[in-house]
C-alpha positions as CSV (number, residue, x, y, z in Angstrom):
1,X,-38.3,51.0,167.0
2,X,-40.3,48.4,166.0
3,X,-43.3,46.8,168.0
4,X,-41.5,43.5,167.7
5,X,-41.2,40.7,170.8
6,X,-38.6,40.9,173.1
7,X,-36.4,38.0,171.8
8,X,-36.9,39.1,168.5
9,X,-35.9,42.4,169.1
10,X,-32.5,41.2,171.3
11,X,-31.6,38.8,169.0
12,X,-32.0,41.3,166.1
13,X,-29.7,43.9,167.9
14,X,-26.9,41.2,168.8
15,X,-26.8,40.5,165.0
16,X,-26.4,43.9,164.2
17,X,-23.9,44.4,166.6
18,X,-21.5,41.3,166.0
19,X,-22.3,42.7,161.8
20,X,-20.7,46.1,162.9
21,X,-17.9,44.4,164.5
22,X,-16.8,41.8,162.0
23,X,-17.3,44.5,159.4
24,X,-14.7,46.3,161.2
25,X,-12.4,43.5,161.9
26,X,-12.6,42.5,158.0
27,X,-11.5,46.2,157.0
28,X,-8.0,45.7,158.7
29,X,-8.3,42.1,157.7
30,X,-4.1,41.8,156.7
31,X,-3.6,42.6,161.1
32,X,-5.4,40.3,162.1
33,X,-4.1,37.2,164.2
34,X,-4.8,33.8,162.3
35,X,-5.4,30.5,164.2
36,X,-5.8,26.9,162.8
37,X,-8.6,24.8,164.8
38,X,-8.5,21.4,164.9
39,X,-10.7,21.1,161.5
40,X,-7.8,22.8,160.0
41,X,-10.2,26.2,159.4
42,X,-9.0,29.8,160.0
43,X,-10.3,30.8,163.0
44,X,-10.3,34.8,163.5
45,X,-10.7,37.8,166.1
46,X,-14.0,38.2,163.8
47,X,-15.2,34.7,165.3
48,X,-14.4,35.7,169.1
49,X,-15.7,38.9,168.7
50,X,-18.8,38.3,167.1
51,X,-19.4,35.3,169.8
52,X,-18.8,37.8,172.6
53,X,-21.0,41.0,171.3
54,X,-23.9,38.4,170.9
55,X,-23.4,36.9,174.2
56,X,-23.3,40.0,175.9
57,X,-26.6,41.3,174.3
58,X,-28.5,37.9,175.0
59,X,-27.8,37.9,178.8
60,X,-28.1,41.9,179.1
61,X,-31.4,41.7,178.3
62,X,-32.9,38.1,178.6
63,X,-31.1,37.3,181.4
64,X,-29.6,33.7,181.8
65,X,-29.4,31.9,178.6
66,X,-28.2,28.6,177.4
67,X,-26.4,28.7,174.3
68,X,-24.6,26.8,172.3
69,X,-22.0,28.3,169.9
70,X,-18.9,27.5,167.7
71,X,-15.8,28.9,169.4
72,X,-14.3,28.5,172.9
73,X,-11.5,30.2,174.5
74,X,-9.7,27.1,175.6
75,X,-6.2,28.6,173.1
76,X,-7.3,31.9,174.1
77,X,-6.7,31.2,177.7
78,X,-3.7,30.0,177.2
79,X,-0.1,32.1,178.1
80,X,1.3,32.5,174.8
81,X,-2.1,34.5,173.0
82,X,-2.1,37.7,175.1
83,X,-1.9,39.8,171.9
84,X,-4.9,37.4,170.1
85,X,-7.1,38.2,173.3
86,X,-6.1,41.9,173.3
87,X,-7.1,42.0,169.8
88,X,-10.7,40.3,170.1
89,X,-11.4,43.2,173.1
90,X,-10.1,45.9,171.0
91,X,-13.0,44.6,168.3
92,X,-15.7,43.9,170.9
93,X,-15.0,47.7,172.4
94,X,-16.2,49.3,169.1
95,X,-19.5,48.3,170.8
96,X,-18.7,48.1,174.3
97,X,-15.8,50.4,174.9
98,X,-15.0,49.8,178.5
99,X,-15.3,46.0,178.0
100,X,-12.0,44.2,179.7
101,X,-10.5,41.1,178.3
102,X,-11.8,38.9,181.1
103,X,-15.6,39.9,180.5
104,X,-14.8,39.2,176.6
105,X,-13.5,35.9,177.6
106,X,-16.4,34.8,180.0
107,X,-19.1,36.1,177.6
108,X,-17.4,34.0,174.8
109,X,-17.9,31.0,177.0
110,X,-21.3,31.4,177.6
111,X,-21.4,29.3,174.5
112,X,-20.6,26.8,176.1
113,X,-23.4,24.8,176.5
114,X,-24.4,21.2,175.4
115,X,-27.4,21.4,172.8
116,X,-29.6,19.0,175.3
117,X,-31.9,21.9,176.8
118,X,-35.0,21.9,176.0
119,X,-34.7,25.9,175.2
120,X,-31.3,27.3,173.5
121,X,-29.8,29.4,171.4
122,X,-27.3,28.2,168.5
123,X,-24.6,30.8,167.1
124,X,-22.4,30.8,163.8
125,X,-20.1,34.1,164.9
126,X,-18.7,33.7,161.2
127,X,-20.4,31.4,159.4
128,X,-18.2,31.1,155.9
129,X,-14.7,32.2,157.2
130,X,-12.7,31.6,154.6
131,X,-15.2,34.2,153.2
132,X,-14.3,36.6,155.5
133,X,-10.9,36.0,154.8
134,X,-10.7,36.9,151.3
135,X,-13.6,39.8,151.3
136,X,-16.2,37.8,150.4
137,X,-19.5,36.7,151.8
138,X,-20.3,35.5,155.4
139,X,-23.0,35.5,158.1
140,X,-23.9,35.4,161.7
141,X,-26.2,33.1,162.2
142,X,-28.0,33.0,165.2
143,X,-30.4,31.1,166.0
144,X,-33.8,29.8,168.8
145,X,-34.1,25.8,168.9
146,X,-37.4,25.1,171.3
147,X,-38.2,21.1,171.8
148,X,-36.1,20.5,169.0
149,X,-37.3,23.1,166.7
150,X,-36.3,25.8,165.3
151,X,-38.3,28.7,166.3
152,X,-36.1,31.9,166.0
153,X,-33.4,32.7,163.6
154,X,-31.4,35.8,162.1
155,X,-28.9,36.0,159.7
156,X,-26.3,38.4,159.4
157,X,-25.5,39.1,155.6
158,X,-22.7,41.8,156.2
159,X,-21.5,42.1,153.0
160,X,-24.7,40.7,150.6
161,X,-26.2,43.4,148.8
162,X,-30.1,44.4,149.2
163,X,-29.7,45.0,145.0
164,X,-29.8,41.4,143.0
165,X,-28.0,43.3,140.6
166,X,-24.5,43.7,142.5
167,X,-22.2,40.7,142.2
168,X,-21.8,38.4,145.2
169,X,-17.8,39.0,144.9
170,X,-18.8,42.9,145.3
171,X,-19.2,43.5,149.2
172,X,-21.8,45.8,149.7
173,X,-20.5,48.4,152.1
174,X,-24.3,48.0,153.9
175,X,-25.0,44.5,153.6
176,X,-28.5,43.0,155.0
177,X,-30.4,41.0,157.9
178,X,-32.9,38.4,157.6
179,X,-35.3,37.0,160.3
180,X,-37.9,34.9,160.7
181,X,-40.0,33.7,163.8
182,X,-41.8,30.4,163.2
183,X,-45.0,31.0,161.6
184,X,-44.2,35.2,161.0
185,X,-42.9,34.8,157.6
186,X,-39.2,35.7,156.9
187,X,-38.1,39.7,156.9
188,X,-35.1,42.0,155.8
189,X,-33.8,44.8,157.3
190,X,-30.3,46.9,156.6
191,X,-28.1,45.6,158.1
192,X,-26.6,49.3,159.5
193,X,-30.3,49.7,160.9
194,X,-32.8,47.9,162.2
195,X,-35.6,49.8,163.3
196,X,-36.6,51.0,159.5
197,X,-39.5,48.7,158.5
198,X,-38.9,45.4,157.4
199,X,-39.5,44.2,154.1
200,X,-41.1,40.8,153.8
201,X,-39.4,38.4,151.5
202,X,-40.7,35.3,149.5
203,X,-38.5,32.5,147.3
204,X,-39.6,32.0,144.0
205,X,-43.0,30.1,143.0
206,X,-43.1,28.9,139.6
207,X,-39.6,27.7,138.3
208,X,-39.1,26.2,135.2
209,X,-35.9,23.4,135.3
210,X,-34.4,24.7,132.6
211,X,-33.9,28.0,134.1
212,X,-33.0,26.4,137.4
213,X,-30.7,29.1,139.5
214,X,-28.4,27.0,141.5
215,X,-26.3,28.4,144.3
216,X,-23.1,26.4,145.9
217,X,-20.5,26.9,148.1
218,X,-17.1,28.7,147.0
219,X,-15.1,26.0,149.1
220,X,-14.8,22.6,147.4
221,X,-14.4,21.0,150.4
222,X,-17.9,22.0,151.8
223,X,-19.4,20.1,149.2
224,X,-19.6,18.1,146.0
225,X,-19.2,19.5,143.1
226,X,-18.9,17.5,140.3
227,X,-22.3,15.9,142.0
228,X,-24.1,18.9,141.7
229,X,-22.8,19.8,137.8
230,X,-24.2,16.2,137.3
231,X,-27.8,16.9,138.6
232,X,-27.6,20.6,136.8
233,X,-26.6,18.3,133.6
234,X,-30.0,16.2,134.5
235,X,-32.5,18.6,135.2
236,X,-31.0,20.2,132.2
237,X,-30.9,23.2,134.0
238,X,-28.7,26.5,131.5
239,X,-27.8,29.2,134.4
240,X,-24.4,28.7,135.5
241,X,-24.2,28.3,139.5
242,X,-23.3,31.3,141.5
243,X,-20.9,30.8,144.0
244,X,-20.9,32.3,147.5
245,X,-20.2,31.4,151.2
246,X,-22.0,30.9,154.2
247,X,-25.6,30.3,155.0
248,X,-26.1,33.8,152.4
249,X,-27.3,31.0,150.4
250,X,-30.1,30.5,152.1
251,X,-30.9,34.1,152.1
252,X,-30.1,34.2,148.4
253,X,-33.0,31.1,147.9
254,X,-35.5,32.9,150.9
255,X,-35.3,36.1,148.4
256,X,-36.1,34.5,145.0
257,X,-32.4,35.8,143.9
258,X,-32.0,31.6,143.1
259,X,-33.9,28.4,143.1
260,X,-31.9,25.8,144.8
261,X,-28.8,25.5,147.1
262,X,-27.3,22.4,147.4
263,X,-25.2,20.5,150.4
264,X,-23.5,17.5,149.3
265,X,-21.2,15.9,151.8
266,X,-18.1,15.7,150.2
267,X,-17.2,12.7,153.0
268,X,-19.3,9.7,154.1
269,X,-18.3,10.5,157.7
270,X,-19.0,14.1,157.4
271,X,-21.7,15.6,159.7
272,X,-23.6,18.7,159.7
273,X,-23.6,21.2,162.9
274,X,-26.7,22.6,163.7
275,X,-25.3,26.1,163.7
276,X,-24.3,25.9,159.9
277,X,-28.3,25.8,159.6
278,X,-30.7,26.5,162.0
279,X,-31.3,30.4,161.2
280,X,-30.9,30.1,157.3
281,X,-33.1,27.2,157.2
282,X,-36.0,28.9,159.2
283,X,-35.2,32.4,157.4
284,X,-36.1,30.2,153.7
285,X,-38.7,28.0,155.3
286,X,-40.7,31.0,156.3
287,X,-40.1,32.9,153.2
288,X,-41.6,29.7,151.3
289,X,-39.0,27.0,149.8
290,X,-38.4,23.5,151.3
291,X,-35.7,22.6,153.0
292,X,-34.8,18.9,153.7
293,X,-31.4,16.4,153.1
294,X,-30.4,14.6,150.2
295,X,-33.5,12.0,151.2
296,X,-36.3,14.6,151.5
297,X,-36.3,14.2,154.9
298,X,-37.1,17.5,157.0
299,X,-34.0,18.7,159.1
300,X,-34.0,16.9,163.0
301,X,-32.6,19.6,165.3
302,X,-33.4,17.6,168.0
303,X,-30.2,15.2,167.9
304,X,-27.7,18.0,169.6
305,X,-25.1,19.8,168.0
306,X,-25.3,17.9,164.8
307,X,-28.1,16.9,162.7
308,X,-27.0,13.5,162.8
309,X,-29.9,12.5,161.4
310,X,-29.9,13.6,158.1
311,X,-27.2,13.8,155.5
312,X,-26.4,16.8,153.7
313,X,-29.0,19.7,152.5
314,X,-31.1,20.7,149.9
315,X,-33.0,24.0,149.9
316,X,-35.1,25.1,146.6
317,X,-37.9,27.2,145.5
318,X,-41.1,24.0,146.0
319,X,-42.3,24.0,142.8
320,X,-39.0,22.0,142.0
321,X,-37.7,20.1,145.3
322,X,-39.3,16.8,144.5
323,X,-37.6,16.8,140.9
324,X,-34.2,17.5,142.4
325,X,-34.4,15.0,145.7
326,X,-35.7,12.8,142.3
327,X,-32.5,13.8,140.4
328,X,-30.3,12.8,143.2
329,X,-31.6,9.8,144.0
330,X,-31.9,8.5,139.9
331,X,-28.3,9.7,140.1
332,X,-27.5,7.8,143.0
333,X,-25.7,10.4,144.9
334,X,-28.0,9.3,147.8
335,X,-26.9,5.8,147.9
């Protein structure tokens, strides 16, 4: 095992866990029950399970925690999802196999908690569902926000690939973790084992704009498009985008696989959750790019569950953030 601290260490095993889980889930993907919340997005016994298995970790070993994560069991609890509940214990028993389906329940409400601490954790259980859905990529994200900051965060790349060769609509049947701790760089690990040494990772330096590497989401909805084709078309940048889900982007940028990931709301009134971000955007901070909104403004975790003080994201290699905030704004997407 590595001589790492003892929230690194928890939060690292939680991750691997809830990867080992919805790995599992996603292999009998056609039984699983669906739901619809109220954003109209699939929610899965991947979510619940994941949410549980990292629940139970944190307060097995760190004791009481406040944290504040995407799912709660308010449909679960209700009469007519018996089955649904029985099938998010029989996922979280792959790891804890005398689990019952109260304990699941509880441990998935421990998530519960309003994002006003001073000291909490933030968790994505399936960050990029409609990923999982079709066999593509997601993560779990989890992440440590101290004062307002984001000190903490691992991402769970269950199906991205350690080789930069193997297509992102490939699923790697290892997949990979990344961590960072403020100031500690950024780190990846298998994600079937993570007590081999880390590997230290680093986003590109130099980038030239023509050869610009731009990632974006898979869903349409998640962001705009024809926005980012336009500031591609600007810059002048040749690569065609590559397309994946989830906060694997940031990952993708954190590695030097690409040079810029772009989040344009595709609604004026849309608003980003702080779980959508906190881990990826410390995992590519630490690894070297900038990450800020469509303004150049740094991300405010210190707003609650939202970052409702920025709009949108933009994460790229530095050598080429101030031309694409510059792009954006000549453009006037930013207006």
């Amino acid at each position: 095992m590595q001589n790492r601290p003892v929230e690194l260490e928890c939060a690292l095993r939680a991750v691997a866990e809830a990867c080992a889980v919805t790995r599992r889930v996603q292999r009998d993907l056609d039984q699983l029950h669906q739901l619809t919340k109220d954003d109209r997005s699939p929610v899965t016994v991947a979510d619940f399970a994941a949410q549980a298995v990292v629940a139970m970790r944190l307060q097995d070993e760190l004791g009481a925690i406040a944290l504040v994560a995407e799912e709660s069991t308010e449909v679960l609890r209700a009469q007519s999802t018996g089955a649904l509940t029985g099938a998010i214990t029989d996922a979280v028993r792959h790891i804890r196999p005398a689990v019952t389906d109260t304990e699941v329940l509880d441990a998935i409400d421990l998530g519960n908690h309003e994002a006003s601490a001073a000291r909490y954790w933030t968790l994505d259980p399936v960050d990029g569902t409609k990923g999982f859905l079709r066999h593509g990529q997601y993560a779990v994200a989890l992440a440590l926000i101290e004062n307002g900051i984001v000190t903490l965060g691992v991402l769970g790349c269950t199906n991205l690939s350690a080789d930069f060769a193997r297509p992102f609509n490939d699923p790697d049947p290892v997949g990979t973790i990344y961590y960072a701790e403020i100031g500690d760089g950024a780190w990846s690990l298998p994600a079937n084992d993570i007590n081999v040494p880390a590997v230290r990772i680093h986003a590109a330096a130099e980038v030239a704009l023509d050869a610009l590497r731009v990632c974006e989401s898979v869903e349409a909805a998640h962001s705009k498009q024809d926005d980012i084709a336009r500031i591609i078309a600007y810059l002048q940048a040749t690569p065609k985008p590559a397309r994946l889900d989830s906060q694997c982007k940031y990952a993708v940028i954190a590695r030097g696989q690409a040079d810029a990931y772009l989040r344009l709301p595709a609604s004026a009134s849309y608003v980003e959750k702080i779980w959508d971000h906190a881990a990826g955007k410390l995992v590519a901070e630490e690894a070297g790019a900038t990450v800020t909104d469509i303004y150049g403004k740094p991300l405010d975790f210190s707003t609650g569950a939202t970052l409702s003080a920025n709009t949108g994201v933009v994460c790229t290699a530095p050598s080429v953030h101030a031309q694409i905030i510059g792009a954006i704004d000549a453009l006037g997407i930013a207006a």
